[in-house]
Backbone as a chain_set.jsonl record, in Angstrom:
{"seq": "XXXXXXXXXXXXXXXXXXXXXXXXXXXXXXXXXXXXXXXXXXXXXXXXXXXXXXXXXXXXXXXXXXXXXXXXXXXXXXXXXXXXXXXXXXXXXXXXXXXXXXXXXXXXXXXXXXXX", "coords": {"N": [[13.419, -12.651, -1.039], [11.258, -10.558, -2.227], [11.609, -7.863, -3.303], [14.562, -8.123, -2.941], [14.76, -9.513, -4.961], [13.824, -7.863, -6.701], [15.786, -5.914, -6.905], [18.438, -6.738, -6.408], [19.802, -8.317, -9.087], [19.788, -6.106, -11.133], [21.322, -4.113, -10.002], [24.118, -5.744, -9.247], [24.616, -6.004, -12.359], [24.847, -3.431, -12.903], [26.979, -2.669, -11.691], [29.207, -4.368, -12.524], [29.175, -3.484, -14.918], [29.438, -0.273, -14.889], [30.878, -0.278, -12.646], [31.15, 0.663, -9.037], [30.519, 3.386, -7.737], [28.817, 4.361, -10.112], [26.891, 2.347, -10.638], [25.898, 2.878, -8.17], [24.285, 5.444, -8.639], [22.956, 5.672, -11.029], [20.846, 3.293, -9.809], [19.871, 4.893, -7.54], [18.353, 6.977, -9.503], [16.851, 5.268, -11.037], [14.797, 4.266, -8.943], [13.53, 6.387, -7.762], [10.75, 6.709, -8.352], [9.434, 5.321, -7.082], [9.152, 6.768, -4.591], [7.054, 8.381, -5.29], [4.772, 7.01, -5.011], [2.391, 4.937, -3.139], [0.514, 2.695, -2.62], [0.092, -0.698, -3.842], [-1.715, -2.947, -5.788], [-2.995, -6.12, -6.674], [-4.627, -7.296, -8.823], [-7.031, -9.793, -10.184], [-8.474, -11.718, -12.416], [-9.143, -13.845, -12.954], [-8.228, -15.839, -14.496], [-6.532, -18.517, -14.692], [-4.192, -20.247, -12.17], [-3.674, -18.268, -9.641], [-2.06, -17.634, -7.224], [0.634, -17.193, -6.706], [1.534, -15.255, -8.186], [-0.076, -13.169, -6.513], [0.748, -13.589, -4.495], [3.449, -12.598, -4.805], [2.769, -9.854, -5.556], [2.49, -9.04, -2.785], [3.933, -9.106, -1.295], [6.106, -7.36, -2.516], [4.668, -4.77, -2.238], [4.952, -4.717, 0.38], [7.791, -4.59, 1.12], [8.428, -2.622, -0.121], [6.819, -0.712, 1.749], [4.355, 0.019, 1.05], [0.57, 0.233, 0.805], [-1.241, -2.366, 0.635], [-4.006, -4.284, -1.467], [-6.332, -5.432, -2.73], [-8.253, -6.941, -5.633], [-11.061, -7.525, -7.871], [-11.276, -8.374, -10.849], [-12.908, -7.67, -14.339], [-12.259, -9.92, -16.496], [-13.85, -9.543, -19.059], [-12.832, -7.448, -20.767], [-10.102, -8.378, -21.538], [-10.229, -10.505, -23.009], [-12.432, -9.855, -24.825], [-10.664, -8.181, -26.583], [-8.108, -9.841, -27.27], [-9.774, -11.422, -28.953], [-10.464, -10.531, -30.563], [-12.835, -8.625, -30.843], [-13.579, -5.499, -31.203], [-15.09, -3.437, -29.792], [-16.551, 0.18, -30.319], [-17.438, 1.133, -27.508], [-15.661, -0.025, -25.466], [-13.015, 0.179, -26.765], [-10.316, 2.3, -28.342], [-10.689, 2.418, -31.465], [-8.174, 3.603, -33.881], [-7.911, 4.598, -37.109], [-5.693, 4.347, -40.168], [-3.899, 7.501, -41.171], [-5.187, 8.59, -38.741], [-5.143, 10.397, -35.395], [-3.947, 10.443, -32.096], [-5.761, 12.023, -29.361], [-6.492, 14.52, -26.412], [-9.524, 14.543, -25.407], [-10.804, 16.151, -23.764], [-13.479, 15.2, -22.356], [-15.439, 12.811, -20.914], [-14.749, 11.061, -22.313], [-11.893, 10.55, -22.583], [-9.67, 10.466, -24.42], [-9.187, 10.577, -27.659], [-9.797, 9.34, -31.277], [-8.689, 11.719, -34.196], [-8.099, 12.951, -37.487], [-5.381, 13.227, -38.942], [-3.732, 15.906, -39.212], [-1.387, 17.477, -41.793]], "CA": [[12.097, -12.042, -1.065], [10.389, -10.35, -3.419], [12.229, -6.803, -3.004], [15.667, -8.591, -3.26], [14.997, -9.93, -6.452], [14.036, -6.47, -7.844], [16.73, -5.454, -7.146], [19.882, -7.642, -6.538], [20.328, -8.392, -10.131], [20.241, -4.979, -12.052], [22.699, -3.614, -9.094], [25.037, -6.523, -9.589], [24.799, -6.117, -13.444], [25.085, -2.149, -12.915], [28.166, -2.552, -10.391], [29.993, -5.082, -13.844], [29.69, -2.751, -16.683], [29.54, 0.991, -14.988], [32.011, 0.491, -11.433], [30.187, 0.998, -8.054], [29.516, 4.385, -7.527], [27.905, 4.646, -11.275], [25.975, 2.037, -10.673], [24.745, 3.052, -6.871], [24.01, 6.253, -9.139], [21.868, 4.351, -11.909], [19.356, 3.022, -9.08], [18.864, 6.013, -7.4], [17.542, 7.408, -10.616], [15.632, 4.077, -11.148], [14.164, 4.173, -7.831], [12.993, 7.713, -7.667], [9.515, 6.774, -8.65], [8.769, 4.819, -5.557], [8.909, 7.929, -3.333], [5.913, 8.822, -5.318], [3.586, 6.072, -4.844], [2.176, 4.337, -1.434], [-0.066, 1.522, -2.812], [0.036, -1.746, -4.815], [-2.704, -4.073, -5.646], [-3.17, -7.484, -7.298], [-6.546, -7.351, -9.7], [-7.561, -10.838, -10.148], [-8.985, -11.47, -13.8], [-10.254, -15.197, -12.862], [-7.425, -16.289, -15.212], [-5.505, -19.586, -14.24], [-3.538, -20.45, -10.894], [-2.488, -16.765, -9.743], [-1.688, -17.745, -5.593], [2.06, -17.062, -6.787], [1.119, -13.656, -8.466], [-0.83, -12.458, -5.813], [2.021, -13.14, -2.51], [4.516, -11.725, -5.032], [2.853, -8.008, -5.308], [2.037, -8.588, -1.652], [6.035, -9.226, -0.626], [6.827, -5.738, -3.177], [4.621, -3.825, -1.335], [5.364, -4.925, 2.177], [9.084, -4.395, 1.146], [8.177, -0.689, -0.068], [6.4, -0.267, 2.466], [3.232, 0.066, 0.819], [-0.481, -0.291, 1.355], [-1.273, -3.844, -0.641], [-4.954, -4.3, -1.625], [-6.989, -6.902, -3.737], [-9.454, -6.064, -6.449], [-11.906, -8.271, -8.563], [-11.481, -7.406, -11.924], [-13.885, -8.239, -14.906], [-12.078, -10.217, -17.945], [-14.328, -9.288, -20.545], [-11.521, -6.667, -21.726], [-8.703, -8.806, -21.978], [-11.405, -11.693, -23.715], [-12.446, -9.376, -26.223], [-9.273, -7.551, -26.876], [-7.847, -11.387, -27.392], [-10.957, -12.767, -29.577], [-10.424, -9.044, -32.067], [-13.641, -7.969, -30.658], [-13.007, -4.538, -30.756], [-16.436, -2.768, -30.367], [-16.297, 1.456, -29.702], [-17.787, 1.203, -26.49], [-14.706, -0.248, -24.895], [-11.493, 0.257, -27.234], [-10.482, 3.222, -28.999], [-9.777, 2.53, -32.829], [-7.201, 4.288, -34.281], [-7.362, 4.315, -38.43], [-4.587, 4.843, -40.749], [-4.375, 8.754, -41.26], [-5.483, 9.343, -37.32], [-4.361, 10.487, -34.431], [-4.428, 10.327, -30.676], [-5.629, 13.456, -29.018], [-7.44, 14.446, -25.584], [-10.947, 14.65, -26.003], [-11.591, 16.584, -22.801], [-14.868, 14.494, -21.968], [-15.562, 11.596, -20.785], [-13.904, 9.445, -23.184], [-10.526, 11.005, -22.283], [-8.758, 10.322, -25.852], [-9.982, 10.609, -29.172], [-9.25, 9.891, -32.476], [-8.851, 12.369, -35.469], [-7.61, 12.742, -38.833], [-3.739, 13.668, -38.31], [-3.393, 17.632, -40.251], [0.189, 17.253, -41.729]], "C": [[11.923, -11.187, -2.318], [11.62, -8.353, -4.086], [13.544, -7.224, -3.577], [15.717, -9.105, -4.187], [14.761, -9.041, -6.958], [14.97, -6.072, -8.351], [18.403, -6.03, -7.101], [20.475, -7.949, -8.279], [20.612, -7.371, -11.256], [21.638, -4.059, -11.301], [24.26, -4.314, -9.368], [25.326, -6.239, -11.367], [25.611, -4.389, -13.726], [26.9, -2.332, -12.722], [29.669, -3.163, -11.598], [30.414, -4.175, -15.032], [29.903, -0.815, -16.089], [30.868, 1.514, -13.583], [30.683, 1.046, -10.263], [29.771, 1.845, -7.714], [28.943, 4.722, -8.899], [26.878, 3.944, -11.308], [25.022, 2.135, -9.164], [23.63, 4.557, -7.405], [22.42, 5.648, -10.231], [20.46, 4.065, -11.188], [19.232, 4.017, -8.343], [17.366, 6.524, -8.163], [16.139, 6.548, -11.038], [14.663, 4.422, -10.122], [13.002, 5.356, -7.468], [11.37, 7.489, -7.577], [8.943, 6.301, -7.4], [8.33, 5.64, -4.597], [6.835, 8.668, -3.632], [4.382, 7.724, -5.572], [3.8, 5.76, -3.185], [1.154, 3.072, -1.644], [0.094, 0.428, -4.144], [-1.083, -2.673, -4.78], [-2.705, -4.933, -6.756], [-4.963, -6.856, -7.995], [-6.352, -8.666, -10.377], [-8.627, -11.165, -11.181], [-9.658, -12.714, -14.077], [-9.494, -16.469, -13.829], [-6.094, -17.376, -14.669], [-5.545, -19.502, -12.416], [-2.896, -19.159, -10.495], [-1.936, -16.623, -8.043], [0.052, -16.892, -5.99], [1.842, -15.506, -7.133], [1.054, -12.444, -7.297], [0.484, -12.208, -4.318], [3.135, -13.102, -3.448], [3.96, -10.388, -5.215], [2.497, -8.03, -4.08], [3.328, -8.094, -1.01], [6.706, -7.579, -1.154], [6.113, -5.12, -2.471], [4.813, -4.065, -0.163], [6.926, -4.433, 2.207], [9.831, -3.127, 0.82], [7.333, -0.439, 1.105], [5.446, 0.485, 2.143], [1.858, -0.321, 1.153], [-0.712, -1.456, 0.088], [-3.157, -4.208, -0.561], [-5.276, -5.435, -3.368], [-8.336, -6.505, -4.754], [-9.841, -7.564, -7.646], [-11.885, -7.539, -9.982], [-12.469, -8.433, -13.031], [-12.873, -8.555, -16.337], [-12.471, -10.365, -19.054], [-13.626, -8.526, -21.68], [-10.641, -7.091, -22.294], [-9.466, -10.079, -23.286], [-11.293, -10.963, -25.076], [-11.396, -8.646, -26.948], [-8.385, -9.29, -27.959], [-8.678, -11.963, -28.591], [-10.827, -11.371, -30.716], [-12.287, -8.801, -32.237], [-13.965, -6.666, -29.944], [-14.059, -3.065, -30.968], [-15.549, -0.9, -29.707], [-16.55, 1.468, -28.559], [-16.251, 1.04, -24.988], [-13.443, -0.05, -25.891], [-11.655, 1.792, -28.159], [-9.827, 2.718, -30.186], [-9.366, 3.471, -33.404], [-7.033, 3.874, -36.293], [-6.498, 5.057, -39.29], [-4.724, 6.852, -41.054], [-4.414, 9.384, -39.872], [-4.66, 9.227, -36.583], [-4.626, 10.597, -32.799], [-3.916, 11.78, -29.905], [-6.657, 13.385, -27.593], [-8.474, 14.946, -25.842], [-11.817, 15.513, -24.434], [-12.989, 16.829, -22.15], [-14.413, 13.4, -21.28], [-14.429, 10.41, -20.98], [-12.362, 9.354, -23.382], [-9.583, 11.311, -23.314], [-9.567, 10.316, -26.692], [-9.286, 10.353, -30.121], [-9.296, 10.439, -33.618], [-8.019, 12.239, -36.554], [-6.315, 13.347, -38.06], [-4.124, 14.711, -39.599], [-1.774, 17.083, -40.473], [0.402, 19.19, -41.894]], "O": [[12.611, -11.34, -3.328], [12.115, -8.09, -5.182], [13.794, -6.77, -4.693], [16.867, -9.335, -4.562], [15.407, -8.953, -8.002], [15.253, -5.848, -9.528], [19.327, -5.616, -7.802], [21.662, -7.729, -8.519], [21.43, -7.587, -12.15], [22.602, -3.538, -11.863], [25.288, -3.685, -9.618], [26.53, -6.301, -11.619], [26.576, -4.156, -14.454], [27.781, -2.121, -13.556], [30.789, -2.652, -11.598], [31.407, -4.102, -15.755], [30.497, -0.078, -16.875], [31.463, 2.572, -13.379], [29.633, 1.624, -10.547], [28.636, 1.741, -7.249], [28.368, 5.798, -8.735], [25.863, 4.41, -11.825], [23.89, 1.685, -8.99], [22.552, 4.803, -6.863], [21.252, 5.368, -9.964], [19.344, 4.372, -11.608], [18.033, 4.29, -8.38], [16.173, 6.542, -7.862], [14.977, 6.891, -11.256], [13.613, 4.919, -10.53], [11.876, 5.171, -7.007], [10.757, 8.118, -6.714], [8.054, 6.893, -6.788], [7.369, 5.419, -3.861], [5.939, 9.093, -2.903], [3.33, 7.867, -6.194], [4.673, 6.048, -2.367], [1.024, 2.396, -0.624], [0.2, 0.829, -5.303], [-1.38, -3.178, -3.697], [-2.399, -4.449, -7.845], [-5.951, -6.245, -7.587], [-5.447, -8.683, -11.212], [-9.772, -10.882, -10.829], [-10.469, -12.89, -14.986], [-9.903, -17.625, -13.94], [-4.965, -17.013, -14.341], [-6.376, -19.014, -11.65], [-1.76, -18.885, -10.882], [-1.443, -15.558, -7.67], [0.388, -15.941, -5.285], [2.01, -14.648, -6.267], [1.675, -11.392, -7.142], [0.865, -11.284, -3.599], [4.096, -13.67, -2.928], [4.828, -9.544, -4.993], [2.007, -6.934, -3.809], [3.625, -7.052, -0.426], [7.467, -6.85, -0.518], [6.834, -4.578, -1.634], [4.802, -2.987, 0.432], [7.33, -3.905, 3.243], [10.938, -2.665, 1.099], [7.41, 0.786, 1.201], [5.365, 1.588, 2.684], [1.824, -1.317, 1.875], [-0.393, -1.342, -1.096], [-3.566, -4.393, 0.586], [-4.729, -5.843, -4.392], [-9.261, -5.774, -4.401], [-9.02, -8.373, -8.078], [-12.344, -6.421, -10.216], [-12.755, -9.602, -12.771], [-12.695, -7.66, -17.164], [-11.935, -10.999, -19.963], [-13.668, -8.698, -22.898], [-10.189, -6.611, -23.334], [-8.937, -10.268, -24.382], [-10.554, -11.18, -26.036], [-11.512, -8.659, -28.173], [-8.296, -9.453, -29.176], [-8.243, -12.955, -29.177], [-11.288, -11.59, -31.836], [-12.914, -8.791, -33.296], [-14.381, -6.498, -28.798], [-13.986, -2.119, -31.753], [-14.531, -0.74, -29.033], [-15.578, 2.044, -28.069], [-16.02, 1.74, -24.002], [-12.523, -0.352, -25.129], [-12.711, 2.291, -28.548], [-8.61, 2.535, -30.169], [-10.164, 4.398, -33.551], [-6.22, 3.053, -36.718], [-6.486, 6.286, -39.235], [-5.863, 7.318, -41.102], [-3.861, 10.464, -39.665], [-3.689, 8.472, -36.618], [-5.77, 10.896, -32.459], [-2.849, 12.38, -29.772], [-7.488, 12.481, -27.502], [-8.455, 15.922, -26.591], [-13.013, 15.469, -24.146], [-13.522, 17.83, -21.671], [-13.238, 13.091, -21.083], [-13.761, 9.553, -20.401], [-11.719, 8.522, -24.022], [-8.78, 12.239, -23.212], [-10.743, 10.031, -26.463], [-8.176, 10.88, -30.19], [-9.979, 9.786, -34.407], [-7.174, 11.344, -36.524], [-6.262, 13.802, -36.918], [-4.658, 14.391, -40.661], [-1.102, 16.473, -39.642], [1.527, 19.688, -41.906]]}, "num_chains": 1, "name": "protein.A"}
């Protein structure tokens, strides 16, 4: 299942190069993050055959023991991102010189001249 392939092969690889309690140590640390989530969802971009996609993040969260949810997403982002149609409205350009800063609005990030 989906769970057992997360993890069966970095454990086994751990368990080869660090000895078993370094590597039961190792995924702890890995793992940690899980405690702080409770949902996973599939977003669905209209892109190919994704049945396989979709009942593999269903199997990871059922196997965290997560809530698993489905979302319609709009591939005009990944389209124009893809086609180097990279208007302001949707992307933030970044030119030589600038830098990425929060813009505590809206637009969350900004970019300015970098001060050296």
């Amino acid at each position: 299942m989906a769970g057992t392939e997360l993890l069966c092969v970095p454990v086994q690889e751990y368990v080869e190069k660090y000895g078993e309690d370094n590597a039961q140590y190792l995924m702890e640390m890995e793992q940690g993050w899980f405690k702080n989530y409770s949902n996973a969802a599939y977003t669905d971009l209209g892109f190919g055959e994704n049945d396989h996609y979709r009942k593999y993040t269903r199997e990871c969260a059922e196997w965290l023991g997560w809530n698993y949810d489905e979302l319609q997403g709009n591939p005009s982002l990944v389209k124009n991102f893809v086609e180097g149609d990279w208007n302001s409205e949707n992307f933030l350009i970044v030119e030589p010189g600038q830098k990425i800063v929060a813009s505590f609005d809206d637009l969350i990030i900004k970019a300015v001249v970098a001060k050296l």
